[in-house]
Residue frames relative to the residue before (quaternion, step in Angstrom):
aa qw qx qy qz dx dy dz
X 1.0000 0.0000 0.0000 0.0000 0.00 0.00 0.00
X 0.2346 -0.8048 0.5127 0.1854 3.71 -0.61 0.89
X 0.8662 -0.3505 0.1394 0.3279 3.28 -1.16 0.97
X 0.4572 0.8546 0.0740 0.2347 3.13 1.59 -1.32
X 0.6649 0.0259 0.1162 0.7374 2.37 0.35 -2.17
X 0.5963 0.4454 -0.6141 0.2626 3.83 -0.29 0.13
X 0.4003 0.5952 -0.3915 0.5764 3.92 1.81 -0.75
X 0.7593 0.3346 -0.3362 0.4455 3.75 0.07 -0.32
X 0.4792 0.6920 -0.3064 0.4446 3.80 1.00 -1.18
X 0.8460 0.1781 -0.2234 0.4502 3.18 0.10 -1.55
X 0.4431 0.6223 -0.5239 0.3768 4.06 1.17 -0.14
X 0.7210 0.5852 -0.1535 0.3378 3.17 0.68 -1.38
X 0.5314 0.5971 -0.3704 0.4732 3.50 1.64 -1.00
X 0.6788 0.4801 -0.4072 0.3780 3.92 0.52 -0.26
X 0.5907 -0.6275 0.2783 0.4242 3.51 -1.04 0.67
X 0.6577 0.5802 -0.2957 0.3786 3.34 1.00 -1.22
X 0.8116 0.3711 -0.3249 0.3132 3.41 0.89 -0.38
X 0.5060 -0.7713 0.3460 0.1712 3.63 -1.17 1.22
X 0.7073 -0.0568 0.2516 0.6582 3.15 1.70 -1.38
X 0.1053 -0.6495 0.7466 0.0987 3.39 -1.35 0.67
X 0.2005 0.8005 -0.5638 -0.0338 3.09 -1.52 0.18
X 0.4299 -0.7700 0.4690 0.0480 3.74 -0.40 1.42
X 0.1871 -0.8521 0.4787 -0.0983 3.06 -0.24 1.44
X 0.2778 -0.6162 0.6074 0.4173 4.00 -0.70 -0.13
X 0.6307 -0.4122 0.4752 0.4545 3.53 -1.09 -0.13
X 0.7348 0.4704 -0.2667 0.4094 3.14 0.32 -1.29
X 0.7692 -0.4310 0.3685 0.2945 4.20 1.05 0.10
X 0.6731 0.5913 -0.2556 0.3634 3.14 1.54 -0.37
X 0.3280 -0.6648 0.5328 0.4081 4.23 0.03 0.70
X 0.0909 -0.7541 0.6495 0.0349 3.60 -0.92 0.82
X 0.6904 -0.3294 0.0244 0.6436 3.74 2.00 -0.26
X 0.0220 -0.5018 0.8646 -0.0139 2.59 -2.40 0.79
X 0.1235 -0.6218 0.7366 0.2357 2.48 -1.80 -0.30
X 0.2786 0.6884 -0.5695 0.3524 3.94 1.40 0.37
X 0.0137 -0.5787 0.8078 0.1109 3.88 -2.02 0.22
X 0.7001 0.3531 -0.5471 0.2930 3.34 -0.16 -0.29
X 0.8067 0.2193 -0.3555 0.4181 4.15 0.15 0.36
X 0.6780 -0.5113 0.3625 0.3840 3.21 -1.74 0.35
X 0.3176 -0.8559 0.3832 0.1404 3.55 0.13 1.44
X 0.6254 0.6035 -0.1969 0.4538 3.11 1.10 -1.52
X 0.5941 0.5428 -0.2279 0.5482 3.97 0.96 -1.48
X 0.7063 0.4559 -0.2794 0.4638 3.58 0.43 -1.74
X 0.4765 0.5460 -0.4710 0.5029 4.24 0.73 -1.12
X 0.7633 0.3561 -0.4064 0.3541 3.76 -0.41 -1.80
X 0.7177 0.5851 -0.1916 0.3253 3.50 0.03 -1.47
X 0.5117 0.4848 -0.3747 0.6023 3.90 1.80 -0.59
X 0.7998 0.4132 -0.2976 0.3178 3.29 0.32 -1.21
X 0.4170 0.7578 -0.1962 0.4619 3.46 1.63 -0.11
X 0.6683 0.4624 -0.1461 0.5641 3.21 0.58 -1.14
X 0.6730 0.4798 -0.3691 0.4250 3.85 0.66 -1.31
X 0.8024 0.4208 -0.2294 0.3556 2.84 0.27 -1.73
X 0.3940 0.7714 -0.2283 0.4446 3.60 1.35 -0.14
X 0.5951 0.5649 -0.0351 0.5705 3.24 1.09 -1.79
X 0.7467 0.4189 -0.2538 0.4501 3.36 -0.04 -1.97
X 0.5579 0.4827 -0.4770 0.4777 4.02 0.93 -1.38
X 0.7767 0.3522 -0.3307 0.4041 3.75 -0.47 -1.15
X 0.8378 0.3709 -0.3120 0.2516 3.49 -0.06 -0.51
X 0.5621 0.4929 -0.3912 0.5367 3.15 2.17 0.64
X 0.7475 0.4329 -0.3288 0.3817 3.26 1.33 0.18
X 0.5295 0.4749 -0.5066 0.4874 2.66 1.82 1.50
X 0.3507 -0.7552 0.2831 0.4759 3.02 1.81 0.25
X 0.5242 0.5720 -0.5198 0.3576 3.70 0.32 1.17
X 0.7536 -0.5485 0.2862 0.2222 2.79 0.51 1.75
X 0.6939 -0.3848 0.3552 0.4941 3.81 -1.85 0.10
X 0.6059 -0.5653 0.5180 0.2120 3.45 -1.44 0.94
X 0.3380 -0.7314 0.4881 0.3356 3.70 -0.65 0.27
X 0.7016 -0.2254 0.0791 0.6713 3.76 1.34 -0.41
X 0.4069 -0.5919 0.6601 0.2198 3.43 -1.76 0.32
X 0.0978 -0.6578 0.7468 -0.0072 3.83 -1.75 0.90
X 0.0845 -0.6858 0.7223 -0.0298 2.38 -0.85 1.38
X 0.0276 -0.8078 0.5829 0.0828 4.24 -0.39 1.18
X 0.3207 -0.6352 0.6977 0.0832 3.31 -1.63 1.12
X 0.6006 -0.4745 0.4641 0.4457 3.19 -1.20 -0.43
X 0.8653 0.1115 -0.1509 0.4647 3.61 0.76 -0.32
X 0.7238 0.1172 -0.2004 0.6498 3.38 1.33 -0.26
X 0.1871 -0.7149 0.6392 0.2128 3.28 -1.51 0.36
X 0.3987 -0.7037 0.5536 0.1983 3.45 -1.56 -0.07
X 0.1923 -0.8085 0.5547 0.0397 3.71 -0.27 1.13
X 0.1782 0.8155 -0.5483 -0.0520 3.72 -0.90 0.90
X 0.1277 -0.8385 0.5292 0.0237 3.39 -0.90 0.78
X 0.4689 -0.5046 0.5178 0.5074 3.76 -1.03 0.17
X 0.1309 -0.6202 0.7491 0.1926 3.72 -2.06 0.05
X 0.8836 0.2007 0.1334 0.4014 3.42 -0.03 0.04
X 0.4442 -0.4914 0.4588 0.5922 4.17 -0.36 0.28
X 0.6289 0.6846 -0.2532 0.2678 3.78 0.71 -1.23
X 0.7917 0.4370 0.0710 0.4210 2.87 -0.30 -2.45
X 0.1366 0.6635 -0.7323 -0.0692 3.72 -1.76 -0.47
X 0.2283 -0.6973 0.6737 0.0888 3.81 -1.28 0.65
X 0.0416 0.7203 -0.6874 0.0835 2.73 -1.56 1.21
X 0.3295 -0.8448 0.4210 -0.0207 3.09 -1.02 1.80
X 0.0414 -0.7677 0.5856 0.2569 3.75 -0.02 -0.08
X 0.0171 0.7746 -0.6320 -0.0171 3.46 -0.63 1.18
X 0.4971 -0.5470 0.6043 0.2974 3.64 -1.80 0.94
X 0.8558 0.4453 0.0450 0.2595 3.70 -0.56 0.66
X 0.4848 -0.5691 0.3315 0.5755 3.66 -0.34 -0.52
X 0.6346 -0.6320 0.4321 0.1054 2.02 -1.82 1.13
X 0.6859 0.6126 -0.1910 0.3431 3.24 1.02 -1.33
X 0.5534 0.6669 -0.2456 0.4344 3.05 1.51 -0.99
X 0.9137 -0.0174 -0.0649 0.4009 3.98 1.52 -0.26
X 0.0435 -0.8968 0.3717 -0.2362 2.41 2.08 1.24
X 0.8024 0.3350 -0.2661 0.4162 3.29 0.43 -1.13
X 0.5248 0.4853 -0.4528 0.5330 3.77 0.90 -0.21
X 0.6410 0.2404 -0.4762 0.5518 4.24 -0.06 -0.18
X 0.6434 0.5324 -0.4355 0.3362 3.93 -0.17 -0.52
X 0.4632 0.6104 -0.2757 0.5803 3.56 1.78 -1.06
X 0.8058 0.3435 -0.2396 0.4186 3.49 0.25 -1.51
X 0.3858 0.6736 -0.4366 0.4548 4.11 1.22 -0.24
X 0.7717 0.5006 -0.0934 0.3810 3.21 0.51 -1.88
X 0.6969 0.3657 -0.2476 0.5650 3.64 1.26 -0.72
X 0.6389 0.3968 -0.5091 0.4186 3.79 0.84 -0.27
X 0.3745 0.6669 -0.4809 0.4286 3.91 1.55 -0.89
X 0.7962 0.4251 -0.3112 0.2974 3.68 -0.21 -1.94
X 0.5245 0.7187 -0.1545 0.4295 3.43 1.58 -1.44
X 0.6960 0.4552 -0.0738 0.5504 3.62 0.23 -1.56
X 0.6889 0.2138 -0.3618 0.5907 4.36 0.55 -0.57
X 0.4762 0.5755 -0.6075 0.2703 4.10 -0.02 0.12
C-alpha cells in the first residue's frame, strides 16, 4: 500500500467520510480510491476552487485560506492545500467540524509524503 492510499484508508475509516482524493495543484488526480464519481472532472474543479480562494483572499490581503466548504444539504466538500504541490479533498456526510482535525492531519501527512 503506498503512502497515499493508506493517508486516505485511514481518512476514509471514519463514518462521516465519503472520499479523499489528492490532487496536484495544477488539477491533476494523484489519488482515490472513490468509483462512484467523475474523479478525474471532480480533481480539476478541487483544484479550481483553491486556487480561486487563494486569488481572492490575497486580494484582500489575508493571505492562503486555511480550507474551502463547500455545504450541500447532506454532504459537504472540504478543500485544503497539502504541500507547495498537492491539495485534499474530502467529501464528508455531515459535519464538518466534527473531523476537521483528522483531514487537516491527513493535509499534513500527504505535505510530509509529497517533499520526500
Amino acid at each position: 500500500m503506498t503512502d497515499y492510499s493508506k493517508i486516505i484508508k485511514d481518512l476514509e475509516a471514519n463514518a462521516n467520510v465519503e472520499g479523499g482524493f489528492i490532487v496536484s495543484r495544477d488539477g491533476l488526480l494523484i489519488y482515490t480510491d472513490v468509483e462512484k464519481l467523475h474523479t478525474i472532472p471532480f480533481a480539476a474543479m478541487s483544484a479550481t476552487i483553491l486556487s480561486s480562494a487563494e486569488f481572492a483572499m490575497d486580494e484582500i490581503g489575508e493571505g492562503l485560506p486555511k480550507r474551502i466548504i463547500v455545504e450541500g444539504k447532506k454532504k459537504n466538500i472540504v478543500i485544503l492545500g497539502a504541500g507547495k504541490d498537492n491539495l485534499l479533498a474530502v467529501v464528508v456526510n455531515g459535519d464538518v467540524d466534527k473531523i476537521f482535525d483528522k483531514i487537516e492531519e491527513a493535509a499534513k501527512k500527504i505535505a510530509s509524503t509529497g517533499e520526500k
